[in-house]
C-alpha positions in Angstrom: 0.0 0.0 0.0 2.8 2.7 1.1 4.5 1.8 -2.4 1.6 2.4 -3.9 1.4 5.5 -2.6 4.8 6.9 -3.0 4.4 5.8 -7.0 1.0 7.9 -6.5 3.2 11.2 -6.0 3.0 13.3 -8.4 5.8 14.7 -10.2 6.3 17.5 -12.1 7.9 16.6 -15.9 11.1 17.6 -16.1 11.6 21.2 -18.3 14.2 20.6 -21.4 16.7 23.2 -20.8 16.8 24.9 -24.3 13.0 25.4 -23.6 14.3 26.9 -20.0 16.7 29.1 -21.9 14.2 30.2 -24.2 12.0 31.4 -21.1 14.4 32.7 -18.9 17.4 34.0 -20.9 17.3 37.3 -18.9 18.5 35.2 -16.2 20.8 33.9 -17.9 23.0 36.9 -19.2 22.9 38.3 -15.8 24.7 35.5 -14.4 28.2 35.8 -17.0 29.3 38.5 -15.6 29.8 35.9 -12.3 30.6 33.2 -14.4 33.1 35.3 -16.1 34.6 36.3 -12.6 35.2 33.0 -11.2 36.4 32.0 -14.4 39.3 34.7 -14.7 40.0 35.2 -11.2 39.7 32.0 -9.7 39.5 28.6 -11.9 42.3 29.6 -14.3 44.9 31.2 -11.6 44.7 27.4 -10.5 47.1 26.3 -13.0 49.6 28.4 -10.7 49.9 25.4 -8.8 52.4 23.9 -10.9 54.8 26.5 -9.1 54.4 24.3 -5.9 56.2 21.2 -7.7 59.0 23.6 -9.3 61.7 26.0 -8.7 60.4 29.0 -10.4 61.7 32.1 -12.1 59.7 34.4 -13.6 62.1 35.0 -16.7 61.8 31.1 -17.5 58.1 30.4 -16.6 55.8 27.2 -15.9 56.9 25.6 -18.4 60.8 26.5 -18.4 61.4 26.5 -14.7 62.9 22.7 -13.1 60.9 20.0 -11.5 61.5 19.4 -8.2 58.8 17.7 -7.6 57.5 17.5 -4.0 61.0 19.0 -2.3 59.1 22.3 -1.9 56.7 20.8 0.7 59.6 19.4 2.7 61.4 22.6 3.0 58.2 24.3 4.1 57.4 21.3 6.7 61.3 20.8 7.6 61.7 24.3 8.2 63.0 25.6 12.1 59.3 27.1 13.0 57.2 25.8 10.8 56.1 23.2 13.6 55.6 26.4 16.2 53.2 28.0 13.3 51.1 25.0 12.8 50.6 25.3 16.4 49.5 28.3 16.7 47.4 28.4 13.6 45.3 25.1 15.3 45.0 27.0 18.4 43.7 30.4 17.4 41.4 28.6 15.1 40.3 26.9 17.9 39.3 29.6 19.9 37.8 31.0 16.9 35.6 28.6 16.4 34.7 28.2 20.2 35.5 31.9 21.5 34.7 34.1 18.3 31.6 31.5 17.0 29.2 32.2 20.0 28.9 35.9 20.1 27.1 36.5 17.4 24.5 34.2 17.8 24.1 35.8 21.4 23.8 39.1 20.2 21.1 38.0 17.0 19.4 36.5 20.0 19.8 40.1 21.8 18.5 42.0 19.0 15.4 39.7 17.9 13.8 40.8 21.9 14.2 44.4 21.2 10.6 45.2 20.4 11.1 49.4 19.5 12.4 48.6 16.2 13.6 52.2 15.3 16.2 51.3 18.7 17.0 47.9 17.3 17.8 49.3 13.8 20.4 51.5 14.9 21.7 49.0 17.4 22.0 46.8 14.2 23.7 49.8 12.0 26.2 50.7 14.8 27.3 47.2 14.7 28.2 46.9 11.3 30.7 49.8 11.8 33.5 48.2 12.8 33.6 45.4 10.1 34.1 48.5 7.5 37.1 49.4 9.3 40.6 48.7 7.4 42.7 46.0 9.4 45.7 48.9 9.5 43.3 51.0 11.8 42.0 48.0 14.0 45.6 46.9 14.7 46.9 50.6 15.2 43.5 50.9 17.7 44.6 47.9 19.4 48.3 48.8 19.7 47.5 51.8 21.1 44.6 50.5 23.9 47.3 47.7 25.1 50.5 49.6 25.1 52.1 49.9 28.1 50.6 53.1 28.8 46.9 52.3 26.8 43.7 52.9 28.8 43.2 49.3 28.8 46.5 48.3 30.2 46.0 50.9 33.0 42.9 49.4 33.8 43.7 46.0 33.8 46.9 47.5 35.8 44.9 49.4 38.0 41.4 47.6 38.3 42.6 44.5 38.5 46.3 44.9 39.5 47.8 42.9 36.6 51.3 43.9 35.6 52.0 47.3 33.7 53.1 45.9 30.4 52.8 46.2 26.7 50.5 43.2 25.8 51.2 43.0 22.6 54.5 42.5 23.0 53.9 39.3 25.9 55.6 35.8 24.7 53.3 33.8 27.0 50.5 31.2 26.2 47.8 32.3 24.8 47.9 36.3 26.0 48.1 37.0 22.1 45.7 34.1 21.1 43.4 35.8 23.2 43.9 39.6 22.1 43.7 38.6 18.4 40.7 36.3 18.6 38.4 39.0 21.2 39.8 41.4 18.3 38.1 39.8 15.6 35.1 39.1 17.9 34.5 43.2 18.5 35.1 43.7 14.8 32.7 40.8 13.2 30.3 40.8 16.0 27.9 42.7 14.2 28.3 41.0 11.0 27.9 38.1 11.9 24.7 38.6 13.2 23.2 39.3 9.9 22.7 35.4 9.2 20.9 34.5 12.6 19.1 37.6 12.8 17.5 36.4 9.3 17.0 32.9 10.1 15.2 34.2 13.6 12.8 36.4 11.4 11.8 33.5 9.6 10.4 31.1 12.7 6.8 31.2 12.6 5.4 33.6 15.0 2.2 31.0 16.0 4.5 29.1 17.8 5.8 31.7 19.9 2.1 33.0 20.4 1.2 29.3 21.3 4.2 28.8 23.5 3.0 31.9 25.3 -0.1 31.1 25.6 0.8 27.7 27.5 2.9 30.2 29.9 6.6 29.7 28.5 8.5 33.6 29.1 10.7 34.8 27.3 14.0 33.0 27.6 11.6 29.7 27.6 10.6 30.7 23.7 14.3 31.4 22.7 15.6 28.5 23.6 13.0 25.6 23.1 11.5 27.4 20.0 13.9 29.9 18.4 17.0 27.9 18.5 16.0 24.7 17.1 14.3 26.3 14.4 18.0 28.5 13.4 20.1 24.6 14.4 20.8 24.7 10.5 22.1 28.2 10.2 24.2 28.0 13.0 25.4 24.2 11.6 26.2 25.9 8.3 28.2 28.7 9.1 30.2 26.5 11.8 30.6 24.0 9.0 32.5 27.4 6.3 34.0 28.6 10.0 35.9 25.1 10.3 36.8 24.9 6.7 38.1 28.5 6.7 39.8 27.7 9.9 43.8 26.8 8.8 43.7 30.3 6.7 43.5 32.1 10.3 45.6 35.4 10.4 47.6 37.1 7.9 47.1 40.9 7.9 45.7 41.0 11.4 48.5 39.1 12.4 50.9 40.5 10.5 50.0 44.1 11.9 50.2 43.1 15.2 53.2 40.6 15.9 56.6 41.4 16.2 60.1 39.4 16.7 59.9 38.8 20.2 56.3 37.5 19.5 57.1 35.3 16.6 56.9 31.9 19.1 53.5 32.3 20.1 51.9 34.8 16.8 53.4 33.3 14.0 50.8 31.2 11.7 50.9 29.1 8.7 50.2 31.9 6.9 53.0 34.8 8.7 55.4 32.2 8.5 55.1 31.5 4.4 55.1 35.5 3.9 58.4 35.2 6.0 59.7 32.4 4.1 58.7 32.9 1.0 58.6 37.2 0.6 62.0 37.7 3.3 65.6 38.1 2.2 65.0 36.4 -0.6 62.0 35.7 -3.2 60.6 32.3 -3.4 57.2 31.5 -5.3 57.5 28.0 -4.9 56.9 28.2 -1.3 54.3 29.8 -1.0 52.8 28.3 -3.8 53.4 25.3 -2.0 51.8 26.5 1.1 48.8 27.5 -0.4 47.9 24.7 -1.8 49.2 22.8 1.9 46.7 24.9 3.3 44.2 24.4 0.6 43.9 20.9 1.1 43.6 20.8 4.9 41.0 23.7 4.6 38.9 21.0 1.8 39.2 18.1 4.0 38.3 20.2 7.3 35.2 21.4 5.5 34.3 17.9 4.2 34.8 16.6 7.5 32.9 19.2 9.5 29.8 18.9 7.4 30.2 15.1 7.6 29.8 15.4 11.2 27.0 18.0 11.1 25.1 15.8 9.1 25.6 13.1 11.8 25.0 15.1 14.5 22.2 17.2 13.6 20.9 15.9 10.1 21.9 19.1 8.7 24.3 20.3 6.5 25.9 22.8 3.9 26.0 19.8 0.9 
């Protein structure tokens, strides 16, 4: 009987696609321009990957420079801190994705009870802010809070009675880890938002009215109502947050770490530019790098969405 049902669906025929061209060229045409994009800038830049597998020069080429094959890769992995940079690439992504991954969803959360919308429109708008801000200005803000004579290092100096020091420039576990990551979390904050608060305006609002009516408050609604119903939002942008993870840090970083810093700032990422950009130019490197950091970004994506399909039968693909 049930397979007689299921072959009792009905489904709709399928539509040729010259037919759908016919009817919806408009569409069409406006999607080259992307198509042309991703074409130009990324899919045929890949063939740079050669360079990984080569000693290159510029004057010589792809296709004139020597084959070495996969000896790149070990002088990236055999190289003195390369080991102390894979370290602390794992553990600010990490904290990213533990640290930096909540605070948004609290603050969509925030905004979605704020009932005078004009108020929560400019809480919204004066959140965005600081994602519009160039990196340069964020890390010359955040040089100049924690220096040794910054308003935040006299507070925590004075407040709290920690040590009068330039933070910045501390070599212990994880004082920078921490600075970068709650750096990231005041600029994105806002930004971040924007998913959640979209997926929270689309839960029905009769199950709210019906929760209230059977006398759950407030905080009841949110989190037996409104966060199941966002689960798959917040699944998919942990699933991209994992797979972007190993490309943590390069500008940020780069801005804000020095020499004396190098052992517990330096990333994946800082550490090619170094190699690769230092007292001598070497494309190979960092070509070999990238791709390094490529793949491990791949299989943490596959992985992560492997598990959120697991765990909470959803997922990005």
């Amino acid at each position: 009987l049930m397979a007689k049902e299921k072959a009792a669906v009905y489904k709709p025929p399928k539509t040729p696609w010259s037919k759908d061209f016919k009817r919806n060229w408009p569409v069409y045409v406006m999607f080259v321009p992307a198509i042309v994009y991703m074409v130009v800038l990324h899919f045929i830049p890949m063939f740079g990957i050669v360079m990984a597998f080569e000693d290159f020069n510029i004057v010589e080429g792809y296709f004139g420079s020597d084959w070495v094959g996969f000896q790149n890769f070990i002088d990236l992995f055999t190289g003195d801190q390369f080991l102390v940079a894979l370290r602390n690439t794992i553990c600010i992504a990490i904290l990213k994705n533990t640290i930096g991954f909540v605070p948004p969803i609290i603050f969509a959360f925030l905004l979605s009870m704020i009932e005078n919308k004009r108020f929560k429109r400019i809480c919204q708008t004066m959140s965005y802010l600081p994602n519009f801000v160039a990196a340069v200005v964020v890390a010359s803000l955040v040089t100049e809070f924690l220096g040794k004579d910054g308003p935040l290092t006299m507070l925590l100096t004075n407040v709290f009675g920690l040590e009068n020091q330039n933070w910045l420039a501390n070599e212990h576990i994880p004082i920078f880890w921490i600075i970068y990551v709650l750096m990231g979390v005041w600029q994105g904050v806002g930004w971040g938002s924007i998913m959640y608060v979209a997926a929270i305006s689309t839960v029905s609002g009769d199950l709210h009215e019906a929760a209230a009516i059977d006398g759950a408050n407030r905080w009841q609604r949110l989190f037996r109502i409104t966060l199941p119903c966002i689960m798959p939002t917040i699944m998919m942008m942990f699933v991209l947050g994992v797979g972007l993870s190993f490309s943590t840090g390069f500008d940020s970083i780069l801005l804000l770490y020095m020499p004396s810093t190098y052992e517990v700032a330096d990333t994946v990422y800082t550490y090619t530019y170094r190699m690769a950009f230092g007292s001598a130019t070497d494309y190979s490197l960092s070509a070999a790098s990238g791709l390094f950091q490529s793949v491990v970004g791949t299989v943490l994506l596959i992985g992560s969405n492997a598990l959120s399909r697991k765990m909470t039968d959803s997922s990005l693909f």
